[in-house]
NUMIGU-364198 format. One record per residue (C-alpha): x, y, z. Coordinates in steps of 0.1 Angstrom, whole numbers, padded with zeros to 4 digits, always signed. Each point is the difference from the previous one (the first is absolute). Layout:
N
XYZ
...
***
This chain:
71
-0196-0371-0050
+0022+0025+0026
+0011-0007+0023
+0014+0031+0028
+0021+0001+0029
+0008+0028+0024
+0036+0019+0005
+0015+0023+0014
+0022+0027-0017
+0016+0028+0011
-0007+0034-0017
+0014+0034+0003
-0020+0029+0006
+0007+0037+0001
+0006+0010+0036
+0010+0037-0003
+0008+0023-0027
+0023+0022-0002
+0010+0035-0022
+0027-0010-0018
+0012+0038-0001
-0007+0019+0034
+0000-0037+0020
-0038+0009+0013
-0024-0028+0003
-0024-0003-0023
-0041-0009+0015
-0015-0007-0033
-0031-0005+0020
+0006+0041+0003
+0014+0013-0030
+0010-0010-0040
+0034-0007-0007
+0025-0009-0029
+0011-0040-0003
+0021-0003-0035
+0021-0029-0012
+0023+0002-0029
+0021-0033-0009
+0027+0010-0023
+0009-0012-0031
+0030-0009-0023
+0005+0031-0018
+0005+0016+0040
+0035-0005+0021
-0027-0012+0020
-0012-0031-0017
-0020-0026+0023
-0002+0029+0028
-0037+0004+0014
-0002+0030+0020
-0033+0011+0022
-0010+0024+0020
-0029+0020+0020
+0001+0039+0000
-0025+0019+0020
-0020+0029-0014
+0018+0031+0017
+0034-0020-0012
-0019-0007-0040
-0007+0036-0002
+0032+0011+0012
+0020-0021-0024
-0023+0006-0030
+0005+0037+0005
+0036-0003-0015
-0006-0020-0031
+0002+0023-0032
-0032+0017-0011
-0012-0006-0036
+0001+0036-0016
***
């Protein structure tokens, strides 16, 4: 047999985003957006780092436009 009881507990919920590039807040309600996470690991001067962030779509397709083109 279970027995329950009630509690209370406090969770955190995402108020507003923000671009992590131009600053702009993000209205996901609105528009698609980029949210990555990359925890690094030993091999990286960054080892146990977890970095995140949220890029906006003018701000993803400005980036993406330098990275090198396969030929």
């Amino acid at each position: 047999m279970r027995t329950y009881r009630t509690i209370m507990q406090e969770v955190q919920t995402i108020d507003h985003i923000y671009c992590d590039c131009c600053g702009r807040e993000i209205q996901p309600e609105k528009e698609d957006f980029l949210h990555f996470a990359k925890e690094w690991g030993y091999l990286s001067h960054k080892d146990g780092d977890c970095h995140t962030w949220d890029i906006c779509e003018a701000c993803y397709d400005q980036w993406t436009s330098t990275f090198a083109k396969a030929k």
